[in-house]
N, C-alpha and C positions, 0 to 999 in steps of 0.2 A: 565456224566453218565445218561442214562435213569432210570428215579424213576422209573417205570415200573420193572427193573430189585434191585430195592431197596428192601432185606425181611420186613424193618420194613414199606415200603408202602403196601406190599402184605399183611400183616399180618393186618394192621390195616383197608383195604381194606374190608379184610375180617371179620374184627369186623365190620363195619358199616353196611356191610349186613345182617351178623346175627341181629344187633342191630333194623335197617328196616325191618326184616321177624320177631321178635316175637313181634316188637310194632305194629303191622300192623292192630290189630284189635281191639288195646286199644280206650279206649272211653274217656278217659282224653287226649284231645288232646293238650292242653298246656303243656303238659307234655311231650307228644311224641312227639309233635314238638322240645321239646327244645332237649330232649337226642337223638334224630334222627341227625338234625343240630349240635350238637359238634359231633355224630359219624361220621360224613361227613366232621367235618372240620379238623380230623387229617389226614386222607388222600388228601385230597386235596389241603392241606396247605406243605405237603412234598412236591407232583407232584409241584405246584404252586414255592416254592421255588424253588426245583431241576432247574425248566427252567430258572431259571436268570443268568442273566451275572456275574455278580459278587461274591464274598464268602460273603461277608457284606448281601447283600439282601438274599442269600441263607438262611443265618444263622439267619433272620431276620425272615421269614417262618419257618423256623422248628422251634425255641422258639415259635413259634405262634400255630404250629402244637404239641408242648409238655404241653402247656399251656389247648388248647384244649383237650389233654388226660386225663387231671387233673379234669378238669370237668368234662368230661364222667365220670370218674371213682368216683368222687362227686354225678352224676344222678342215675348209677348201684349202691350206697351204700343206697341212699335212695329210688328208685326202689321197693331193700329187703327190708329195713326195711319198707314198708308200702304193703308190699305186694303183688307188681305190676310182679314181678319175682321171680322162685325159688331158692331157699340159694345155690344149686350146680351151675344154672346155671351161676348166681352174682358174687361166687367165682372166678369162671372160668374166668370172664370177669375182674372181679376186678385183677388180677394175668396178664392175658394180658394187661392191660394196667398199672402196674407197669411195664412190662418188657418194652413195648412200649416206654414208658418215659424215661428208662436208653437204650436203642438201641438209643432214639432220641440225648439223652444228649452224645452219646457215636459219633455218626454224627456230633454233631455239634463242638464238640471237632476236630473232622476227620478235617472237612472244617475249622477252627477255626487256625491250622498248619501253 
């Protein structure tokens, strides 16, 4: 299957854009480097997976790509709480990637058959 055609690659796709257009101007860049780089590596780490040969390496990626959501949504909680992002926006993304993480666990279950 092409990850490309995956919702939870589109959707997290589209978390790490959002997440590179509102850090884009932050001045703490150790910061933004780090929440930037886990929001690029849940997408990445699905496509990444997706191309392997085998279910083992697949499933090997995506724990890696749920692992990575984990932290993102570790960077957006403290984000808010220091002030770097608004409590709507935070929600929003903190809720996205709860759901990210049960679509991923619900993948790798799929491939896991």
């Amino acid at each position: 299957m092409d990850f490309e055609k995956l919702i939870v690659w589109q959707r997290s796709k589209c978390l790490a854009v959002g997440i590179y257009r509102e850090f884009a101007r932050c001045g703490d860049f150790g910061f933004k480097d780090q929440i930037t780089r886990s929001a690029l590596s849940v997408p990445s780490n699905v496509a990444e997976g997706m191309e392997r040969r085998s279910s083992k390496e697949k499933i090997h990626f995506l724990w890696m790509a749920k692992a990575s959501c984990g932290e993102l949504r570790t960077q957006i909680l403290i984000a808010r709480d220091i002030a770097y992002i608004a409590e709507p926006l935070a929600e929003n993304w903190i809720k996205e990637t709860q759901e990210l993480s049960r679509m991923l666990g619900g993948l790798i279950n799929k491939i896991s058959d």
